[in-house]
C-alpha positions as CSV (number, residue, x, y, z in Angstrom):
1,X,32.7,49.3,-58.3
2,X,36.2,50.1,-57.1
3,X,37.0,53.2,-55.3
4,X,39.1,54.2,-57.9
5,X,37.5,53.7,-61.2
6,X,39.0,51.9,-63.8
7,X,39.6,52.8,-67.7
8,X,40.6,50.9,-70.3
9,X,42.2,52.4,-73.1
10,X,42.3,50.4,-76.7
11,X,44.9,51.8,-78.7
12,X,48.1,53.7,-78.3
13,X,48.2,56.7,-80.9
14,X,47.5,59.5,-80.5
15,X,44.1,59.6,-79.2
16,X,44.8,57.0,-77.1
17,X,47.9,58.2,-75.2
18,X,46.2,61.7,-75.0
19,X,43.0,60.0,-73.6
20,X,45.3,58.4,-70.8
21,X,47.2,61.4,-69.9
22,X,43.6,63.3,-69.3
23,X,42.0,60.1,-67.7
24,X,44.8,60.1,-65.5
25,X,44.9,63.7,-64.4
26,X,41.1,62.9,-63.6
27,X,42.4,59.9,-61.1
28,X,41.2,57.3,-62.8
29,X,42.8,53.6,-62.2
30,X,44.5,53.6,-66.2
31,X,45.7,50.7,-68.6
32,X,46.8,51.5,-72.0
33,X,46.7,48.0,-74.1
34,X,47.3,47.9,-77.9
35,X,47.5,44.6,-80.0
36,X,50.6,45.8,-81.9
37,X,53.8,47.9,-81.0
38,X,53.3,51.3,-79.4
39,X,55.7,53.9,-81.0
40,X,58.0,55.2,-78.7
41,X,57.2,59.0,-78.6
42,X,53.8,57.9,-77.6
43,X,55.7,55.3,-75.0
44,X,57.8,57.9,-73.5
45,X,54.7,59.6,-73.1
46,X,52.9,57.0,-71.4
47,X,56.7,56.3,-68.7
48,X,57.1,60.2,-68.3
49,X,53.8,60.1,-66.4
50,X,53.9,56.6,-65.0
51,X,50.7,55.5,-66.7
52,X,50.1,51.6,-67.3
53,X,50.4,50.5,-70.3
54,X,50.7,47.3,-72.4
55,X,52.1,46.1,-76.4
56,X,51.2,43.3,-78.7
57,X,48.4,41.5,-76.1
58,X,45.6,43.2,-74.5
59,X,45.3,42.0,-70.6
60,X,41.0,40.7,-71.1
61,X,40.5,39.9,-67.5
62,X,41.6,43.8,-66.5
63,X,39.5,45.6,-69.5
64,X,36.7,43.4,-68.8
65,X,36.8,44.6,-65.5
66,X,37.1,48.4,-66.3
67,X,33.5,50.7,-65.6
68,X,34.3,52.4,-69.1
69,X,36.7,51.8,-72.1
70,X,38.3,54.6,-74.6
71,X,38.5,52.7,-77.9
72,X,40.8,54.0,-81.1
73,X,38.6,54.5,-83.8
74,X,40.7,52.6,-86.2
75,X,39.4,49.7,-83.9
76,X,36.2,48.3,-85.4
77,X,33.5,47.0,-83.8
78,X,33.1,43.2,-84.9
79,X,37.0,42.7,-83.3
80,X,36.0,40.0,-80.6
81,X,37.3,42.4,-77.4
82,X,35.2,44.8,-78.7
83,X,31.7,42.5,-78.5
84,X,32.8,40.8,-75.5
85,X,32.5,44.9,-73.2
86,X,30.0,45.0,-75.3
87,X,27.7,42.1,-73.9
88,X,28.7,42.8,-70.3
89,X,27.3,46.2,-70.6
90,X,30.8,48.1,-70.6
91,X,30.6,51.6,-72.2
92,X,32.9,51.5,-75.3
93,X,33.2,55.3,-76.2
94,X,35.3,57.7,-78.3
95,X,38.3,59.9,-77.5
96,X,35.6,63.0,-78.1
97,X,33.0,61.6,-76.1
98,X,35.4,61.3,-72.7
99,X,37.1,64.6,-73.6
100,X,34.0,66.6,-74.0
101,X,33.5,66.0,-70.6
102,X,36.2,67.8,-69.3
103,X,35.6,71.1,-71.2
104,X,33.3,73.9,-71.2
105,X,34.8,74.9,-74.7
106,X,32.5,75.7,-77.8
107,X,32.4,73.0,-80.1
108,X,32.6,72.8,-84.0
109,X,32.4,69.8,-85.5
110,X,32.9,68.8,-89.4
111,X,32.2,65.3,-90.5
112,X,31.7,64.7,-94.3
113,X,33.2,61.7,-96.9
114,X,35.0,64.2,-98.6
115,X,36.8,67.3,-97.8
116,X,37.0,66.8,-94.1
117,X,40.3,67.7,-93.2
118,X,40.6,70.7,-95.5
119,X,37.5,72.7,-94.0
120,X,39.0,71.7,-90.8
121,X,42.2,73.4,-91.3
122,X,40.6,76.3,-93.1
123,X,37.8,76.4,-89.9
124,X,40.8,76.8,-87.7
125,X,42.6,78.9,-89.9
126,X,39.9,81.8,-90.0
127,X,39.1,81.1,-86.2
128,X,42.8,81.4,-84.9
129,X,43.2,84.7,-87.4
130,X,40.2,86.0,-85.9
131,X,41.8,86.0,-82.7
132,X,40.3,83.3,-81.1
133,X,41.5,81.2,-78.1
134,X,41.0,77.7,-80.2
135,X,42.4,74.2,-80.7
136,X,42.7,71.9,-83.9
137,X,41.9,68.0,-82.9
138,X,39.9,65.2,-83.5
139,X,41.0,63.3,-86.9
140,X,43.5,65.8,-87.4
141,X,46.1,67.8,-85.3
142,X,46.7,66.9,-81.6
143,X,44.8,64.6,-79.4
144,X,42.0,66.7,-78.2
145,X,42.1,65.0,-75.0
146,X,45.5,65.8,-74.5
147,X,44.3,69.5,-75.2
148,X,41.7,69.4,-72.7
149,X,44.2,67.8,-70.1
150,X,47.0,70.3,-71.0
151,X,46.0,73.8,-72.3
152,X,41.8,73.9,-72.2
153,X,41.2,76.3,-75.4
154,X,37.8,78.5,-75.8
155,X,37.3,77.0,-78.9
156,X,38.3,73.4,-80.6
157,X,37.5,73.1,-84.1
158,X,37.1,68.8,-84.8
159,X,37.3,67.0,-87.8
160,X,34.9,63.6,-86.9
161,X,34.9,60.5,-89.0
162,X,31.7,58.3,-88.8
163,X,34.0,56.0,-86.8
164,X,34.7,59.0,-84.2
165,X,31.0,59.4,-84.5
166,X,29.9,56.0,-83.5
167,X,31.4,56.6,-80.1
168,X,29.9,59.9,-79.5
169,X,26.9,59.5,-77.4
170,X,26.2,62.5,-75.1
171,X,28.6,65.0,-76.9
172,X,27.0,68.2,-77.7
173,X,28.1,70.3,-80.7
174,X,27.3,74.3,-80.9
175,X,28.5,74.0,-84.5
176,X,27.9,71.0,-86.5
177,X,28.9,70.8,-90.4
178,X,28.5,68.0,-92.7
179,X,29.6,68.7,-96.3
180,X,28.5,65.3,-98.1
181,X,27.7,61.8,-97.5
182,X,29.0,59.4,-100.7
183,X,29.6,55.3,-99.6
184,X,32.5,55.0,-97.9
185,X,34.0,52.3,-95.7
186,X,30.7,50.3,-96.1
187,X,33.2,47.3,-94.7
188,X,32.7,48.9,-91.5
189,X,28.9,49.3,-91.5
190,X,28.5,45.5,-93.1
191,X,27.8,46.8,-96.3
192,X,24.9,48.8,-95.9
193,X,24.7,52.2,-96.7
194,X,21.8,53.3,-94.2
195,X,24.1,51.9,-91.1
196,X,26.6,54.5,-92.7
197,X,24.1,57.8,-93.2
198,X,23.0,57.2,-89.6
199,X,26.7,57.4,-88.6
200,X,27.2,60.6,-90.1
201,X,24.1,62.3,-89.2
202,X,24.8,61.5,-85.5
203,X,26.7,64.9,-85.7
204,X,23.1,66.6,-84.8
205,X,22.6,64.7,-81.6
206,X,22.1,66.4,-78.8
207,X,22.2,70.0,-80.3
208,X,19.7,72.5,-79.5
209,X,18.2,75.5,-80.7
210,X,21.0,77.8,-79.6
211,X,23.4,75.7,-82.0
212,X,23.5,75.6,-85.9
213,X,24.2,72.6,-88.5
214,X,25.9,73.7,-91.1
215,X,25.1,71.7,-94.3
216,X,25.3,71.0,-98.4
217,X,22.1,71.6,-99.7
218,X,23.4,69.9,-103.3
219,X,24.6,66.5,-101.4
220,X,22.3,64.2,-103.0
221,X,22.5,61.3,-100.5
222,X,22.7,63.7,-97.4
223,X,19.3,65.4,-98.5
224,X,18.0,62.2,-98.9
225,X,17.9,61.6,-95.9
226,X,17.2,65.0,-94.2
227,X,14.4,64.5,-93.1
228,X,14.8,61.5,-91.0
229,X,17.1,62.8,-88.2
230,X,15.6,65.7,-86.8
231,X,17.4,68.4,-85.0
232,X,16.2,71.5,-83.0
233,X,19.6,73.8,-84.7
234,X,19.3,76.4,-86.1
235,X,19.6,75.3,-89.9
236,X,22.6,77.1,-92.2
237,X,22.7,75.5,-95.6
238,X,25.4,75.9,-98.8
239,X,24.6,75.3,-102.2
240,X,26.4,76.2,-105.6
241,X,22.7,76.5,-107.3
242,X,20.2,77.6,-104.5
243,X,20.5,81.3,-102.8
244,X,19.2,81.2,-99.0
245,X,18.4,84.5,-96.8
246,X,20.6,82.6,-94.1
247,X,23.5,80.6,-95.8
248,X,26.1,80.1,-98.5
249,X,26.1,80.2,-101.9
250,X,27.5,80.9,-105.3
251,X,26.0,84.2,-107.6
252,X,27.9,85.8,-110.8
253,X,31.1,83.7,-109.6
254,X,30.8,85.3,-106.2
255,X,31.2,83.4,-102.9
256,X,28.0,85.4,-100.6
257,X,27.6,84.6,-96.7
258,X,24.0,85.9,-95.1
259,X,24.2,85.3,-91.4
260,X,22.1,87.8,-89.1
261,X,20.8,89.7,-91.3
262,X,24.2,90.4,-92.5
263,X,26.0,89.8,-96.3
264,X,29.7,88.7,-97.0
265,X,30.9,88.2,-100.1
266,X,33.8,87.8,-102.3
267,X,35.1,86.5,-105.9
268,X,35.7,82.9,-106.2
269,X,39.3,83.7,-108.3
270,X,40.2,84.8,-105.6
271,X,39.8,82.0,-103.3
272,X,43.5,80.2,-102.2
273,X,41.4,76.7,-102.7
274,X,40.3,76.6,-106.1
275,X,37.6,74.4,-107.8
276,X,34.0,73.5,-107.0
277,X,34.5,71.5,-104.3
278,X,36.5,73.6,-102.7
279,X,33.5,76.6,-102.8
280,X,31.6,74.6,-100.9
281,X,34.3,73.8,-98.2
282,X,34.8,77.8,-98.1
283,X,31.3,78.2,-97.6
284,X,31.4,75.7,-94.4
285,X,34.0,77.5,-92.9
286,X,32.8,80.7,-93.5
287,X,29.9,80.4,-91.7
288,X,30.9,79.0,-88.8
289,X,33.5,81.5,-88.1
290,X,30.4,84.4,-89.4
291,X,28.1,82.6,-86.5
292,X,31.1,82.7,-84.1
293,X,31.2,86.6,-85.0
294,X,34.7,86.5,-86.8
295,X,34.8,89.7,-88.7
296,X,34.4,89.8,-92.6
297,X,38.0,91.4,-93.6
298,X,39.6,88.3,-91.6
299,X,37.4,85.3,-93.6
300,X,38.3,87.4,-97.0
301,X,41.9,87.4,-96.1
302,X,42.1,83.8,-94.6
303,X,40.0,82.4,-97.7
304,X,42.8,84.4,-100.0
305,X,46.4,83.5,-97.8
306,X,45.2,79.6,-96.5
307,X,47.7,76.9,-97.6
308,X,46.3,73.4,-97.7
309,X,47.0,70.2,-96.2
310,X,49.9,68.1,-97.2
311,X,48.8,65.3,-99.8
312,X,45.3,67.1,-100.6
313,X,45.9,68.3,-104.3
314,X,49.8,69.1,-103.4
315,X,51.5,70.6,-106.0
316,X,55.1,68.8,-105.9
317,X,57.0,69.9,-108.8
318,X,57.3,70.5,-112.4
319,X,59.7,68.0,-114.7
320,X,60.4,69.3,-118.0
321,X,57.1,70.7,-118.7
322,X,55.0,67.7,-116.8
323,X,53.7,69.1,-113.3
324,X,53.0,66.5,-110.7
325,X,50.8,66.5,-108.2
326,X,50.2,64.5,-105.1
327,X,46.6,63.5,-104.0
328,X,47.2,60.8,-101.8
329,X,44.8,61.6,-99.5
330,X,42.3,60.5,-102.2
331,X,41.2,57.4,-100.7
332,X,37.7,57.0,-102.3
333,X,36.1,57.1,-105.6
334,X,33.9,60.5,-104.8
335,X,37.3,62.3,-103.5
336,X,39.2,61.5,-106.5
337,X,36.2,62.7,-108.6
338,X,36.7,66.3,-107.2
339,X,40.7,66.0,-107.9
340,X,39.8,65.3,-111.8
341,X,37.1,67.9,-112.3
342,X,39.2,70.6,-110.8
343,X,42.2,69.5,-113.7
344,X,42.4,71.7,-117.1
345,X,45.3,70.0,-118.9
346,X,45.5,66.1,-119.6
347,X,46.1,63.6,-117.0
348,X,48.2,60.7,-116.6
349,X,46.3,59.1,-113.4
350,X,48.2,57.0,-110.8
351,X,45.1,55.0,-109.4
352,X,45.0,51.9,-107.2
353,X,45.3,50.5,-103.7
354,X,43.6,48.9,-101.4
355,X,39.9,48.4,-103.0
356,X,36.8,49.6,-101.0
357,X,34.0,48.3,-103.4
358,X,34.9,50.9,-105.3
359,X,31.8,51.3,-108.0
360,X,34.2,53.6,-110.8
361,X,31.3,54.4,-112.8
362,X,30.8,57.6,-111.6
363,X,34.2,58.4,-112.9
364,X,33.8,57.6,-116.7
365,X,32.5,60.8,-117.9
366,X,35.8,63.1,-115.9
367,X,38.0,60.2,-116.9
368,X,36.8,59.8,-120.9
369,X,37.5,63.9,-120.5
370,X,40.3,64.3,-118.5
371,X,42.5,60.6,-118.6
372,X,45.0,60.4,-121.6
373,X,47.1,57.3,-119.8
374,X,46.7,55.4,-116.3
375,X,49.9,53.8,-114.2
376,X,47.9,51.5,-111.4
377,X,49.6,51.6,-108.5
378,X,48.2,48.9,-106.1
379,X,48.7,44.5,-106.0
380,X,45.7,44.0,-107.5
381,X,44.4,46.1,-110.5
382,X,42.6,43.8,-112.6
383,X,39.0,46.0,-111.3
384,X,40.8,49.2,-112.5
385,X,41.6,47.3,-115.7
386,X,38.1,46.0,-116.5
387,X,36.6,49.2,-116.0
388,X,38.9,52.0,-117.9
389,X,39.9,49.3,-120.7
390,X,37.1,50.6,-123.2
391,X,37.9,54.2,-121.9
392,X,41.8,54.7,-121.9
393,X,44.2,53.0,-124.4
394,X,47.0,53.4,-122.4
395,X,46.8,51.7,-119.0
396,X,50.1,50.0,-117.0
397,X,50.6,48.4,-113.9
398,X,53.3,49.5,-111.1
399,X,54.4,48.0,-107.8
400,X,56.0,50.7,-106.4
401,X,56.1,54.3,-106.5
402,X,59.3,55.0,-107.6
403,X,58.1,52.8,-110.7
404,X,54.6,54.3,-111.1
405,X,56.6,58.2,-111.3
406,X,59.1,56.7,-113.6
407,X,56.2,55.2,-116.0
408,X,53.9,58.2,-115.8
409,X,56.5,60.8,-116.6
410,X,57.4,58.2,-119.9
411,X,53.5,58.8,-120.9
412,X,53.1,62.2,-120.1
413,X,54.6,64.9,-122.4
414,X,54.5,69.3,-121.8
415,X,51.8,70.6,-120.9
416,X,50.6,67.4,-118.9
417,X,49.2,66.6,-115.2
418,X,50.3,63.3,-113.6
419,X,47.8,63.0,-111.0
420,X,48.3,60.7,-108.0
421,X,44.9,60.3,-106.7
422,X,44.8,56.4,-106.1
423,X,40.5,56.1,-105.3
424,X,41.8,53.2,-102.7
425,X,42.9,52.6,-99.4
426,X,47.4,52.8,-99.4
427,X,47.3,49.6,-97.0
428,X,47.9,46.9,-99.8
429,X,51.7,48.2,-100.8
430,X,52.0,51.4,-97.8
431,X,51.7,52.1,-94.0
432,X,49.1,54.5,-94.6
433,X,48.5,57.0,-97.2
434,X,50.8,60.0,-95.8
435,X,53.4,57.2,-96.5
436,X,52.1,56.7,-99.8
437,X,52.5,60.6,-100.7
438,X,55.9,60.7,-99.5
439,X,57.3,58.1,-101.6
440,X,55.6,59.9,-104.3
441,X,57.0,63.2,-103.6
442,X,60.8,61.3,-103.6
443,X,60.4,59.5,-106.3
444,X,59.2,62.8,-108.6
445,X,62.2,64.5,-106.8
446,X,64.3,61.5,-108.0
447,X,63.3,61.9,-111.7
């Protein structure tokens, strides 16, 4: 082993370049490689502190030679790189796992299919208004690395993908909440389902009896699987049908909190999130900030004055009667059932993308309800197609958005919802879906 150890980092966004810039401050020996083209913020970044870095090749004979390597989690597993560290024995690890490292920090970590990124912002939210020391990272705000390296908070609240998960080995969470398991990204876990659970349920490891897991006691799938993956936490469930002595749930449309022997509740109307799901992802939150002491008139005001994510259900204008909303960030089947249940007037649905294995069927029912016309947005719909054909009479193809806004706002009429929540990866026609959203946004703005 060299004096100086040697890191590898695979991958040049954001948690790579933040991974770097702590790696660096920690003296290791540092190359940044990425197969494609490093954007130049994160380039500047990289020459401002005189860390090695290389675009569009990866140097094999150096990251074959590092003791540890910081992979992106966009990276997958099966890339050949990736198996070759892997049969020399070469740790391949997360952004969180190496960051963790560096922090004595109390951890909350949220990990779900669906609604993510929204209890992660609403975490923080109540956290910071509670006066709390914390930071927002993981699959969402800054590089927590970088926030480790830079300004070490007292808290971070984390928002962990099964991807992020898989390269979390000795991290230890004091808060760990998972909201739902539904199939998802089964490309990555060759199409089995199990491979997937285990991902997600790796949130537990390593926690303790002075921690708590934070769960949905209606998730189907996840309590399926309960009892497989054992954890010494102590055990905080949510449910919209079950009342618990210590948890969350729903009674006489009242949102009710028992922690420690003590009750917080409030009315669901007036929550700033509205519909079912978005219960249970106050419930999450609200507990962890109740366990981490947060006083009750803060979580009732947060719940009431919290402003959601961009692309998440975004209301972007209203066109002669027709509202339009942007759910963008729907990029699976289960997510896009929430955005349907939670709509009261008829929808024309922009649906489509890149396909998953999308199974639809569990969107007939909302859809036969809810659906008066569908615009697929995506270059292949013919799955789309076979399965609404029976279900919707009115269902037309678009290859951009500016055409799918155009031919939605022709079908809808006053009084009407067109609904962008597309069930699909953006990759087929769109960089990613934030890129999808905005060219929705300007092409309603257009009308």
């Amino acid at each position: 082993m060299s004096q100086t150890p040697k890191i590898a980092i695979l991958g040049a966004g954001e948690s790579g370049v933040g991974s770097a810039v702590l790696a660096a401050s920690k003296g290791y020996d540092v190359l940044v490689s990425d197969l494609g083209t490093i954007k130049p913020k994160y380039k500047q970044m990289l020459i401002d502190r005189r860390i090695n870095f290389e675009e569009n090749k990866h140097d094999e004979a150096w990251i074959l030679s590092a003791e540890e390597v910081i992979k992106s989690p966009g990276i997958p597993d099966k890339a050949p790189l990736i198996i070759k560290l892997r049969e020399k024995g070469i740790p391949v690890i997360s952004e969180i796992e190496f960051a963790a490292r560096y922090t004595k920090a109390t951890l909350i970590g949220i990990s779900g299919t669906n609604g993510k990124t929204t209890t992660t912002l609403l975490t923080y939210h109540l956290l910071k208004k509670g006066g709390l020391n914390v930071g927002l990272a993981g699959n969402v705000g800054k590089s927590f690395a970088l926030q480790v390296a830079e300004n070490d908070f007292d808290y971070y609240v984390l928002e962990l993908s099964s991807f992020q998960l898989d390269g979390m080995y000795h991290v230890r969470l004091n808060i760990a909440v998972l909201l739902n398991i539904t199939p998802d990204h089964l490309d990555r876990y060759n199409y089995e389902l199990q491979h997937y659970v285990n991902a997600k349920f790796r949130i537990i490891q390593n926690q303790t009896e002075a921690d708590c897991f934070i769960y949905c006691h209606d998730d189907e799938l996840l309590m399926k699987h309960f009892n497989s993956f054992h954890t010494a936490a102590k055990l905080l469930p949510f449910s919209l049908q079950t009342h618990f002595d210590e948890g969350g749930y729903i009674e006489n449309e009242n949102l009710i909190i028992n922690y420690n022997h003590n009750t917080f509740s409030m009315s669901i109307h007036d929550l700033a999130l509205q519909g079912k799901h978005n219960q249970y992802n106050s419930m999450a939150a609200s507990l962890s900030a109740r366990v981490l002491e947060v006083r009750k008139e803060i979580i009732r005001e947060s719940l009431e004055d919290f402003v959601n994510v961009e692309h998440r259900l975004e209301f972007v204008a209203k066109v002669h009667g027709i509202e339009f909303i942007n759910d963008s960030k729907a990029t699976n089947v289960n997510s896009t059932w929430y955005a349907l249940e939670s709509m009261n007037n008829p929808v024309v649905w922009i649906v489509g993308g890149q396909d998953k294995g999308n199974d639809y069927s569990m969107l007939m029912a909302l859809v036969k309800d809810k659906v008066k016309a569908i615009v697929c947005l995506g270059k292949d719909n013919t799955k789309i197609h076979q399965a609404f054909k029976g279900v919707v009479t009115l269902i037309e193809d678009a290859s951009t958005a500016e055409e799918a806004v155009k031919k939605a706002y022709r079908l809808g009429k006053k009084g009407d919802i067109v609904l962008l929540s597309p069930a699909c990866a953006s990759f087929d026609l769109f960089e990613n879906y934030e890129d999808r959203g905005h060219q929705f946004k300007q092409a309603v703005r257009s009308l």
